[in-house]
N, C-alpha and C positions, 0 to 999 in steps of 0.2 A: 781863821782865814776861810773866807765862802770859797767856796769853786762852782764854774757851771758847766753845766751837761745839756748842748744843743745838740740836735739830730732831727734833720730833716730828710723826710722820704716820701717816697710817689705811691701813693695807694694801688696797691695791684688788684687784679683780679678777684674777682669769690672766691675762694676756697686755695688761694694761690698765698706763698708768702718763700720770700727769699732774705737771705740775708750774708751778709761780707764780713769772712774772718780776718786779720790784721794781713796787712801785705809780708809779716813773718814768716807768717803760719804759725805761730808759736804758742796757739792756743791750749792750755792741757785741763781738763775738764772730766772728772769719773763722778761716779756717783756707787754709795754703797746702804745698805742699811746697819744701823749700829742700833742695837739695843732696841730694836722697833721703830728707829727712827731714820727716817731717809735725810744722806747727809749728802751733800754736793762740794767738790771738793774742786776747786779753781783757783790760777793763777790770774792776775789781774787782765790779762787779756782777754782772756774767755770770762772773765764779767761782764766785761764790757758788750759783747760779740751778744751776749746771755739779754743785756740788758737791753739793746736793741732791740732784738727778736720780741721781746718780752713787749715791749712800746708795740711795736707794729702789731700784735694781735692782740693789746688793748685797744690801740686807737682805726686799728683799719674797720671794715665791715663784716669780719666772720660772723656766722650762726654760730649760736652754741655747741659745743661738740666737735667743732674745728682744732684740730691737733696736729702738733707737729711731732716727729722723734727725732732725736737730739742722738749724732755720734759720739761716740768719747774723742777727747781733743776736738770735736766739729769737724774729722774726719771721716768719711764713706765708707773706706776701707775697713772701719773698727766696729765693733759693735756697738748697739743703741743702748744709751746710758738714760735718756733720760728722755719722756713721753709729757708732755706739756696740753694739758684739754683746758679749752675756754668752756667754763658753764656757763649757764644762764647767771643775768646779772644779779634776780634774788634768791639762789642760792648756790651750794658748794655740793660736792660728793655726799650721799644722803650718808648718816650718822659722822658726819665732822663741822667742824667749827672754822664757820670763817671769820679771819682774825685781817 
């Protein structure tokens, strides 16, 4: 069974990016490291919210180095769970593998 994923949105400003959590609120979104490995741990709503965000600062016009921080649950109140940097297009954090 296909499914599709549209999402249209208004380019904002430089260095500007916003984004809408489900009219629930019922996003729950932590992140930890296990083992050396950064794991992000979500329920289907905050994918979704994730995967938005994610779209708008591949396809808007940030510079490289344009970063957002990420609340746990995409709450203000809570502490930042997770730090999201656009690099440059030909390459990644020096000594890692872009996959």
């Amino acid at each position: 069974m296909k499914k599709t994923f549209t999402f249209e949105f208004e380019e904002e400003k430089a260095n500007t990016l916003t984004y809408e959590c489900s009219m629930a609120e019922d996003e729950k979104l932590s992140t930890s490291v296990e083992n050396g490995v950064s794991t992000i741990y979500a329920n289907r709503s905050a994918l979704i919210t994730l995967a938005k965000l994610l779209v708008k600062m591949a396809l808007g016009s940030h510079a490289g180095g344009f970063h957002v921080h990420l609340h746990q649950d995409f709450n203000s109140e809570l502490p930042d769970c997770l730090t999201v940097i656009l690099t440059d297009a030909s390459r990644g954090k020096p000594g890692t593998r872009n996959v």
